[in-house]
Biopython code that builds the backbone (N, CA, C, O; Angstrom):
import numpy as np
from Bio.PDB.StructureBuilder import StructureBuilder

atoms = [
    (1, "UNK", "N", (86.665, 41.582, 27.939)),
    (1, "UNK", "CA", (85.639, 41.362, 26.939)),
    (1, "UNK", "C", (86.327, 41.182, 25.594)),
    (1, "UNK", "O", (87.316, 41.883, 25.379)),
    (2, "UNK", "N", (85.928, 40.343, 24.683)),
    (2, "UNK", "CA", (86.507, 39.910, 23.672)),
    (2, "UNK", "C", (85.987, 41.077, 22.564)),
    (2, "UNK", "O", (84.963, 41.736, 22.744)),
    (3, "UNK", "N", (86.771, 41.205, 21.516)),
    (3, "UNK", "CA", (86.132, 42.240, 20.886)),
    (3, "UNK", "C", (86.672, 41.443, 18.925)),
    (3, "UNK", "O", (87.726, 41.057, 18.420)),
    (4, "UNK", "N", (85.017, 41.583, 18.395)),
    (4, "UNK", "CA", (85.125, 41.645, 16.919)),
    (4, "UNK", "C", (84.500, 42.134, 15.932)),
    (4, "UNK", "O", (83.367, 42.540, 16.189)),
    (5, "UNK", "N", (84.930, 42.253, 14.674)),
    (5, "UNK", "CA", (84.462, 43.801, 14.097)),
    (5, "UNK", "C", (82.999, 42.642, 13.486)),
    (5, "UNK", "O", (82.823, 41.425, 13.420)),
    (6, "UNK", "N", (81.941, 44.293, 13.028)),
    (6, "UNK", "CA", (80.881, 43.568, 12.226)),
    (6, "UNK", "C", (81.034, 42.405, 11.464)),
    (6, "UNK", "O", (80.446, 41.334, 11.613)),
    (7, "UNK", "N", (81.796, 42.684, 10.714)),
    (7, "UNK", "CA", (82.478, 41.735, 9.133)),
    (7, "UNK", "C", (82.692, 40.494, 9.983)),
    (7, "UNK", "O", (82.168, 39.479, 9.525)),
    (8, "UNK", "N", (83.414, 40.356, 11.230)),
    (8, "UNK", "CA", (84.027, 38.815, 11.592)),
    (8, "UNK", "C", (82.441, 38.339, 12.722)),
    (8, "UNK", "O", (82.276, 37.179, 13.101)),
    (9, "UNK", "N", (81.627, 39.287, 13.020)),
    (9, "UNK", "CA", (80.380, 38.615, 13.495)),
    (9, "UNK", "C", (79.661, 37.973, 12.174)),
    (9, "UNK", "O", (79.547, 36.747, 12.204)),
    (10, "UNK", "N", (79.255, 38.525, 11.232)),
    (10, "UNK", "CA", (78.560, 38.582, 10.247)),
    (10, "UNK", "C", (78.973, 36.691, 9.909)),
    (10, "UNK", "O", (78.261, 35.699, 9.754)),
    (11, "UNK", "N", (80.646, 36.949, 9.912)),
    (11, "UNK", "CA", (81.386, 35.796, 8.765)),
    (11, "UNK", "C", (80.666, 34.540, 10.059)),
    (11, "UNK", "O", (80.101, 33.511, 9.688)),
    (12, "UNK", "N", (80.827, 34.870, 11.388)),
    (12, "UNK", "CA", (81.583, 33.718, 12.449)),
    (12, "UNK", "C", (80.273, 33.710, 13.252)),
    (12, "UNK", "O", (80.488, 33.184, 14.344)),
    (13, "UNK", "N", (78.997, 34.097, 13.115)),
    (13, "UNK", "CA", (78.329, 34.555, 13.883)),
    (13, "UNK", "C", (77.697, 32.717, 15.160)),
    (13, "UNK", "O", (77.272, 32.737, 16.315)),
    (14, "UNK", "N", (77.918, 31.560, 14.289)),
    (14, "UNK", "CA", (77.487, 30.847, 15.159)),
    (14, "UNK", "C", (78.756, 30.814, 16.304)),
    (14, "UNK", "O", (78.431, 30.849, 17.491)),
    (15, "UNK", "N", (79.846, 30.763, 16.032)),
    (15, "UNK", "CA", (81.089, 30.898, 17.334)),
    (15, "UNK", "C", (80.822, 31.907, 17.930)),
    (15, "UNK", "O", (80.627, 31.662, 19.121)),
    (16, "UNK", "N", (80.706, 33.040, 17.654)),
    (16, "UNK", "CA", (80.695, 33.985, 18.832)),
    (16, "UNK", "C", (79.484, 33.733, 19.190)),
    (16, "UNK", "O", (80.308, 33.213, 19.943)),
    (17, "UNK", "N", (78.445, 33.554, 19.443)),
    (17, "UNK", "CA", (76.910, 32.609, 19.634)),
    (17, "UNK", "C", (77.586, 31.449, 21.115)),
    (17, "UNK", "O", (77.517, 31.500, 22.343)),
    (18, "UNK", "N", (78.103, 30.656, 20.265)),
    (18, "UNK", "CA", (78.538, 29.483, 21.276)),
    (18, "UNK", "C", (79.805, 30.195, 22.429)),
    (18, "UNK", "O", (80.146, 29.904, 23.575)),
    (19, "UNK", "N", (80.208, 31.158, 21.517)),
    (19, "UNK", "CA", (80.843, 31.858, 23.013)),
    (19, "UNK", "C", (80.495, 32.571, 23.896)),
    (19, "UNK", "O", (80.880, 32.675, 25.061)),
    (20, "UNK", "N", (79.720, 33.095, 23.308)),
    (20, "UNK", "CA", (78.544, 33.822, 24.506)),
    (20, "UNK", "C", (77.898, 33.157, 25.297)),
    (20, "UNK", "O", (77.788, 33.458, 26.486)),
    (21, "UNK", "N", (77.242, 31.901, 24.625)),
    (21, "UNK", "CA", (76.438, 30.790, 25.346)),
    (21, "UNK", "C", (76.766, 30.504, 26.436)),
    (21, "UNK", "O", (76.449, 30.898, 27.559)),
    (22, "UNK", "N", (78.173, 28.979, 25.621)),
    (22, "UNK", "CA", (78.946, 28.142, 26.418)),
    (22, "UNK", "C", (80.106, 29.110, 27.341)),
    (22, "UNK", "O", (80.257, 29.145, 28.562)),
    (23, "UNK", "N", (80.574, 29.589, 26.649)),
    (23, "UNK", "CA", (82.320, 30.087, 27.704)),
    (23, "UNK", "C", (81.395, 31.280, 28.261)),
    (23, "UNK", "O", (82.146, 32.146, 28.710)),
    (24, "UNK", "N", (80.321, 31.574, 28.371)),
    (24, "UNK", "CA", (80.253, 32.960, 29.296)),
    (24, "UNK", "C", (80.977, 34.081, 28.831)),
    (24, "UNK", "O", (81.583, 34.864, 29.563)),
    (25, "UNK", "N", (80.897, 34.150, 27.494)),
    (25, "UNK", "CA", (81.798, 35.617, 27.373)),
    (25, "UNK", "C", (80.988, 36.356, 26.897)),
    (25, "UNK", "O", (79.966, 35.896, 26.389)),
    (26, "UNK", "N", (81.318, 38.129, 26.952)),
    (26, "UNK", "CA", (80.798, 38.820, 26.391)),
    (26, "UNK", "C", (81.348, 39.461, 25.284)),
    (26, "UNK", "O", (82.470, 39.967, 25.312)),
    (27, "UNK", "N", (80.592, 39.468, 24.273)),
    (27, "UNK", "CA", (81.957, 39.752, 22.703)),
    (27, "UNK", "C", (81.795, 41.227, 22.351)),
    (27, "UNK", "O", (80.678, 41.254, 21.834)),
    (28, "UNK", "N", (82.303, 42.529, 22.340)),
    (28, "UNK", "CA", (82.164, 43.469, 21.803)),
    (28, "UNK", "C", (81.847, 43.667, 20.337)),
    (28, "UNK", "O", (82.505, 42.784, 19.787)),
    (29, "UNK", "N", (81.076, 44.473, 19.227)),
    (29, "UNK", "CA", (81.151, 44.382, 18.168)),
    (29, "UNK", "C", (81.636, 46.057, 17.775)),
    (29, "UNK", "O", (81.369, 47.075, 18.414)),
    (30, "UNK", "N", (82.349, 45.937, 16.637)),
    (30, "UNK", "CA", (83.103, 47.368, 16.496)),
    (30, "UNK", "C", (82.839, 47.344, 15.303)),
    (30, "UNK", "O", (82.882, 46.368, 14.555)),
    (31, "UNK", "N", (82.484, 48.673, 15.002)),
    (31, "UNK", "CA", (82.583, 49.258, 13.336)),
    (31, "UNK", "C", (83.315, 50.753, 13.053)),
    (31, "UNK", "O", (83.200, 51.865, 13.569)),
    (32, "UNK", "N", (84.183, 50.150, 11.882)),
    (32, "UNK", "CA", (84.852, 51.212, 11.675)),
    (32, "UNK", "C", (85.908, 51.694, 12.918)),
    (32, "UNK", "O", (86.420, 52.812, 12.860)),
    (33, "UNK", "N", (86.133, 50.975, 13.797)),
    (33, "UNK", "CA", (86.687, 50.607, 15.086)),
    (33, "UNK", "C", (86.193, 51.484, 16.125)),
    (33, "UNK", "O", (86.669, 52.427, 16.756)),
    (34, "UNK", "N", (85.392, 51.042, 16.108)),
    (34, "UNK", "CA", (84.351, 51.829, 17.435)),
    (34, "UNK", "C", (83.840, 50.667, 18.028)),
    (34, "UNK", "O", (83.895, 49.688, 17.284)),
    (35, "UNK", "N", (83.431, 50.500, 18.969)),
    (35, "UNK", "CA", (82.611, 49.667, 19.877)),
    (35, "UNK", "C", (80.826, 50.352, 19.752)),
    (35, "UNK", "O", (80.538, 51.384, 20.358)),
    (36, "UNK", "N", (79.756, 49.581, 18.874)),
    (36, "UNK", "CA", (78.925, 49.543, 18.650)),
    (36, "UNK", "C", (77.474, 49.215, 19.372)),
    (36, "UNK", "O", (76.450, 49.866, 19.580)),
    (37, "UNK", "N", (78.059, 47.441, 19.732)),
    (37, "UNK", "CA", (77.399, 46.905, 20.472)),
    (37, "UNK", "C", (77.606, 45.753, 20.984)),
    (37, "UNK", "O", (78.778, 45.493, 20.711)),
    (38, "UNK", "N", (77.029, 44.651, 21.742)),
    (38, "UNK", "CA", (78.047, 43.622, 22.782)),
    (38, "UNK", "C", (76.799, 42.598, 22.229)),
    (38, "UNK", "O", (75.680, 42.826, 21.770)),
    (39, "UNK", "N", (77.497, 41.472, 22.483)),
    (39, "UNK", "CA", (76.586, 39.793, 22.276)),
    (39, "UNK", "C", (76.628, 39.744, 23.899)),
    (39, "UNK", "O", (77.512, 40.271, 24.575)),
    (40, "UNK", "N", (75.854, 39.238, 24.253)),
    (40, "UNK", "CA", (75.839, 39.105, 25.886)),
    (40, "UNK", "C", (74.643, 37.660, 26.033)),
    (40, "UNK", "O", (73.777, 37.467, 25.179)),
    (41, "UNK", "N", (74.761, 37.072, 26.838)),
    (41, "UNK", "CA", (74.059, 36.254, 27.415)),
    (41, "UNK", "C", (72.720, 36.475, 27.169)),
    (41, "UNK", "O", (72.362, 37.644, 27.026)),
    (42, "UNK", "N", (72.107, 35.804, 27.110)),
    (42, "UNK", "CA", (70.449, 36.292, 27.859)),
    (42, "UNK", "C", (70.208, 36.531, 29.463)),
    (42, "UNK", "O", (69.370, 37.282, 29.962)),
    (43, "UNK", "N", (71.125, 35.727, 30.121)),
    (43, "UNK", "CA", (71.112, 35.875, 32.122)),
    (43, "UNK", "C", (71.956, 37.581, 32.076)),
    (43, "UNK", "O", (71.662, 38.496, 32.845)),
    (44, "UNK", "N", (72.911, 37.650, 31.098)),
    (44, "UNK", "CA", (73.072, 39.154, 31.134)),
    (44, "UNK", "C", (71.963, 39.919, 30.854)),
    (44, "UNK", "O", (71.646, 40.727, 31.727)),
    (45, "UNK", "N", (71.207, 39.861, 29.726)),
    (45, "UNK", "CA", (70.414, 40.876, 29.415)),
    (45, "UNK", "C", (69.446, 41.188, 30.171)),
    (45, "UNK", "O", (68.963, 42.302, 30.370)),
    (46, "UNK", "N", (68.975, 39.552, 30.871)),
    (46, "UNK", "CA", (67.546, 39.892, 31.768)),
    (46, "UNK", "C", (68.184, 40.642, 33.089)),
    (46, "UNK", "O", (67.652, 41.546, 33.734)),
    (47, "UNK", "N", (69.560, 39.981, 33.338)),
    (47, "UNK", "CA", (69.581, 41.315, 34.686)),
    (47, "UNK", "C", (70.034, 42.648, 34.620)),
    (47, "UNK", "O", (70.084, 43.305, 35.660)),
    (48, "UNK", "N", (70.414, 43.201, 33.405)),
    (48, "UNK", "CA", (70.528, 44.332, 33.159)),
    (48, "UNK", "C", (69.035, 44.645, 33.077)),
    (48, "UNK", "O", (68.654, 45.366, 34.000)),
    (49, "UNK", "N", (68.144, 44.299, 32.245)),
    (49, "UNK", "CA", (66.553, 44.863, 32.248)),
    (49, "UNK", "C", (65.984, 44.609, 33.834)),
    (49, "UNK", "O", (65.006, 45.272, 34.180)),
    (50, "UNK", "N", (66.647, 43.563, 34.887)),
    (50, "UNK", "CA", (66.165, 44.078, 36.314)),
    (50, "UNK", "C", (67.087, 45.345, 36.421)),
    (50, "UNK", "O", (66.533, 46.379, 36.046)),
    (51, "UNK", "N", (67.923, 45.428, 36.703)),
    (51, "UNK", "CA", (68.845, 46.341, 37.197)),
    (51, "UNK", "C", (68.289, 47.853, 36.744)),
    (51, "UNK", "O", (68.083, 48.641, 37.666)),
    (52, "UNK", "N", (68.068, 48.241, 35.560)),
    (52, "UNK", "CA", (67.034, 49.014, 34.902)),
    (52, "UNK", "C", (66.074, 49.375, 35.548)),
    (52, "UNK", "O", (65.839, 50.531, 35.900)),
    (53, "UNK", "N", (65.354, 48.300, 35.789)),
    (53, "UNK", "CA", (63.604, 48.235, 36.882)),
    (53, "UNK", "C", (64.241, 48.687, 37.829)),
    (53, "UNK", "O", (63.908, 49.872, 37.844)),
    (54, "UNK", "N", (65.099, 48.489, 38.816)),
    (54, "UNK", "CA", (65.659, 48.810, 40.413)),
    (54, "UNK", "C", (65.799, 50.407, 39.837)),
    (54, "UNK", "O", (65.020, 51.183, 40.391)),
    (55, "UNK", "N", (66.685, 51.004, 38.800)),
    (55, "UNK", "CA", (67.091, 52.157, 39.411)),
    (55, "UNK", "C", (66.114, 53.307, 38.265)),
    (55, "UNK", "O", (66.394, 54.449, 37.900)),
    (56, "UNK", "N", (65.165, 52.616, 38.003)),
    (56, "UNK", "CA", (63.935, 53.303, 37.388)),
    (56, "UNK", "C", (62.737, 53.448, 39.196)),
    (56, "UNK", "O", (61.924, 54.362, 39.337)),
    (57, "UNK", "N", (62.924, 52.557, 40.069)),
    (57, "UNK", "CA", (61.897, 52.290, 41.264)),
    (57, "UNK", "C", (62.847, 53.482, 42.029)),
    (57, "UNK", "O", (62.213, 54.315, 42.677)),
    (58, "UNK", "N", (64.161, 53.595, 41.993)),
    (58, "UNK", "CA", (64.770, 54.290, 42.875)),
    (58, "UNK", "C", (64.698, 55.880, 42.896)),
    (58, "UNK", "O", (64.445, 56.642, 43.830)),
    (59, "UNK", "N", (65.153, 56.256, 40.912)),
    (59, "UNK", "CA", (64.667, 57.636, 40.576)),
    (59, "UNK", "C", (62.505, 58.135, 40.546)),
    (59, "UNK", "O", (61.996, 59.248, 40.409)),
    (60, "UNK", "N", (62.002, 57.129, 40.685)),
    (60, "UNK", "CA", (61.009, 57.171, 40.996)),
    (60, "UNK", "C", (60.843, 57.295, 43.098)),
    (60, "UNK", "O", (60.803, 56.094, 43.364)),
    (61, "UNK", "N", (60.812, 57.530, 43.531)),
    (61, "UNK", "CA", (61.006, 57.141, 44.637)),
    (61, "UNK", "C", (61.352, 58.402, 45.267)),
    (61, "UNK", "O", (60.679, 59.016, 46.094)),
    (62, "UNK", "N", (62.849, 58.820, 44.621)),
    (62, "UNK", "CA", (63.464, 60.386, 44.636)),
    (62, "UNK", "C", (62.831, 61.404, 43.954)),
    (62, "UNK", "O", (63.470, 62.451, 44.059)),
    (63, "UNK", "N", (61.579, 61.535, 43.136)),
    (63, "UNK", "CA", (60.765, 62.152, 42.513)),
    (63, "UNK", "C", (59.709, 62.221, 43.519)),
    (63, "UNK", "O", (59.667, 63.397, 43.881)),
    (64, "UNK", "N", (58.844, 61.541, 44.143)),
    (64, "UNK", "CA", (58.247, 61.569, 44.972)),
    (64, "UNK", "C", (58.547, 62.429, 46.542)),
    (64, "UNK", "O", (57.769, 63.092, 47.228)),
    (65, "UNK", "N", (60.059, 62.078, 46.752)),
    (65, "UNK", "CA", (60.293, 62.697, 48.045)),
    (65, "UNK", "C", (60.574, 63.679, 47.827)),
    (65, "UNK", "O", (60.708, 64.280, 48.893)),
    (66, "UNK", "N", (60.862, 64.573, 46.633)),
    (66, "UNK", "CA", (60.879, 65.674, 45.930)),
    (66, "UNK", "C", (59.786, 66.408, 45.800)),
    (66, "UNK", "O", (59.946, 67.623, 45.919)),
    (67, "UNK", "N", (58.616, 65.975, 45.569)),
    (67, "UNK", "CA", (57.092, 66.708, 45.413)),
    (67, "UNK", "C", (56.902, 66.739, 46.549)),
    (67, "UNK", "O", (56.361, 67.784, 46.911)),
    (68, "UNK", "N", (57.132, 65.959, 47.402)),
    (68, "UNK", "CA", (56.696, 66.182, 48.975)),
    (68, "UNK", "C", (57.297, 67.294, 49.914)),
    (68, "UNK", "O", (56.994, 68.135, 50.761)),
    (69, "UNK", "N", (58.038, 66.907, 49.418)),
    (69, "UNK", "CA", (59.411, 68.098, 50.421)),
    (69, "UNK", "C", (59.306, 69.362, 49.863)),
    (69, "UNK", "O", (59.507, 70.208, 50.734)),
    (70, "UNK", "N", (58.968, 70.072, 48.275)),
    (70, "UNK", "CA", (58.723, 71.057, 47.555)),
    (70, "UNK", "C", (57.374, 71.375, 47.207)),
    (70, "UNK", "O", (57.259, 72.506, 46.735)),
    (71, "UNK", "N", (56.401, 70.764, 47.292)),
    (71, "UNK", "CA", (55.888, 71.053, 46.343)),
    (71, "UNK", "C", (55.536, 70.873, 45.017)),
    (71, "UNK", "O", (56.371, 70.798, 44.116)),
    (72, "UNK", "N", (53.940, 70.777, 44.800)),
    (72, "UNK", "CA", (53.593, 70.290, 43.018)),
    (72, "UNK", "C", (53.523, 71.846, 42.877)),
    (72, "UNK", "O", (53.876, 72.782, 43.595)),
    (73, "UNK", "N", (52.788, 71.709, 41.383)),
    (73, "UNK", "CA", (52.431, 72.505, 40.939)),
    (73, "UNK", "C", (50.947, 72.342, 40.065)),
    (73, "UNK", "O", (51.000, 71.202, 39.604)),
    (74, "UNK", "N", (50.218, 72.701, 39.824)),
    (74, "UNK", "CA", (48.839, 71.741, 38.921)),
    (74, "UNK", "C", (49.322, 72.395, 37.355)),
    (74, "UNK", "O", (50.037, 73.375, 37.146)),
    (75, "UNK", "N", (48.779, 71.644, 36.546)),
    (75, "UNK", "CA", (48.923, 71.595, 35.317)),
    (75, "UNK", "C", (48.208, 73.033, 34.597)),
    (75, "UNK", "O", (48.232, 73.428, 33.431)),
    (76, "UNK", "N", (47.752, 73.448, 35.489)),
    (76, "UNK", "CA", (47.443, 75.196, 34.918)),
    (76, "UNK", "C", (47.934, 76.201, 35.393)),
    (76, "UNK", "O", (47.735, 77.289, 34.854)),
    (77, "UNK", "N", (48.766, 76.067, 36.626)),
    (77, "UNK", "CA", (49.678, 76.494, 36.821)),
    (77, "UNK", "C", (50.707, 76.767, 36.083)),
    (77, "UNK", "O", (51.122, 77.843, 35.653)),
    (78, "UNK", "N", (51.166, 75.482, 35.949)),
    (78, "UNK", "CA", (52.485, 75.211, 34.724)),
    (78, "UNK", "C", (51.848, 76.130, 33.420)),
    (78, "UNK", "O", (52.660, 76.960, 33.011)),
    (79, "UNK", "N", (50.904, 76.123, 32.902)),
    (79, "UNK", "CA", (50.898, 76.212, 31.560)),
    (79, "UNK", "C", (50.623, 77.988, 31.882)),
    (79, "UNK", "O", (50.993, 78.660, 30.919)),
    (80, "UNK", "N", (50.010, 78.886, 33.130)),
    (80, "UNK", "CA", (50.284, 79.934, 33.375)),
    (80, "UNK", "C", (51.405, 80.152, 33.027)),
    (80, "UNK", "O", (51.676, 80.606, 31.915)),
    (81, "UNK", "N", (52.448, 79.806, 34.116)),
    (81, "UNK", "CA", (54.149, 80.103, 34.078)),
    (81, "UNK", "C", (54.993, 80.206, 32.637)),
    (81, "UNK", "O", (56.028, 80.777, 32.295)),
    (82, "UNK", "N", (53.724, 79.108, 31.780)),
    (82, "UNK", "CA", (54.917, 78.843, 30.313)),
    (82, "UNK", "C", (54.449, 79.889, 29.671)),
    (82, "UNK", "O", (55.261, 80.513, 28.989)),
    (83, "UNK", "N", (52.961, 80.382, 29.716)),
    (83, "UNK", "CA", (52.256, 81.359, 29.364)),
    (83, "UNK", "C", (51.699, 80.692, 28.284)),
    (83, "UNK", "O", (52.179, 80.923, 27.174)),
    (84, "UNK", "N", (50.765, 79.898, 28.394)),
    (84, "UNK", "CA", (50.296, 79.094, 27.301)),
    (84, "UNK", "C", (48.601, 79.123, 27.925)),
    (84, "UNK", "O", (47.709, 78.535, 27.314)),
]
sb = StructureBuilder()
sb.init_structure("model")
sb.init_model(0)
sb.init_chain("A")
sb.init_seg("    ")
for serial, (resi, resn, name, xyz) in enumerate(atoms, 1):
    if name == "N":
        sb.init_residue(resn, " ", resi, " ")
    sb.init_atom(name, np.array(xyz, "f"), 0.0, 1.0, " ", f" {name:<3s}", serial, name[0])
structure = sb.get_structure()
């Protein structure tokens, strides 16, 4: 991954644009030399926001076989236990 600070996005921002675009790259942005945040594609971003959905369906899924296998509790229950 290519990496450039705020200041050289700010200065260069249509090249790293066309490099993200055209060459498929992903550009790191650093401040203060830290790694901040990344220019990425849009075909990157939308499959990271699937990829997201998949393992949001998955921890959902494992929550369920969890109440089943244990046990709920009802919501006055809970607020017994908290003592509320």
């Amino acid at each position: 991954m290519t990496t450039v600070t705020a200041k050289q996005l700010k200065e260069a921002s249509a090249e790293v644009l066309s490099r993200v675009q055209y060459g498929h790259e992903r550009v790191a942005v650093t401040r203060h030399g830290k790694e901040v945040a990344a220019v990425v594609s849009i075909e990157d971003a939308r499959l990271l926001d699937r990829l997201e959905d998949v393992l949001d369906v998955h921890d959902a899924l494992a929550a369920i076989e969890e109440a089943e296998r244990d046990g709920t509790v009802s919501l006055g229950e809970l607020r017994k236990k908290l003592g509320r």
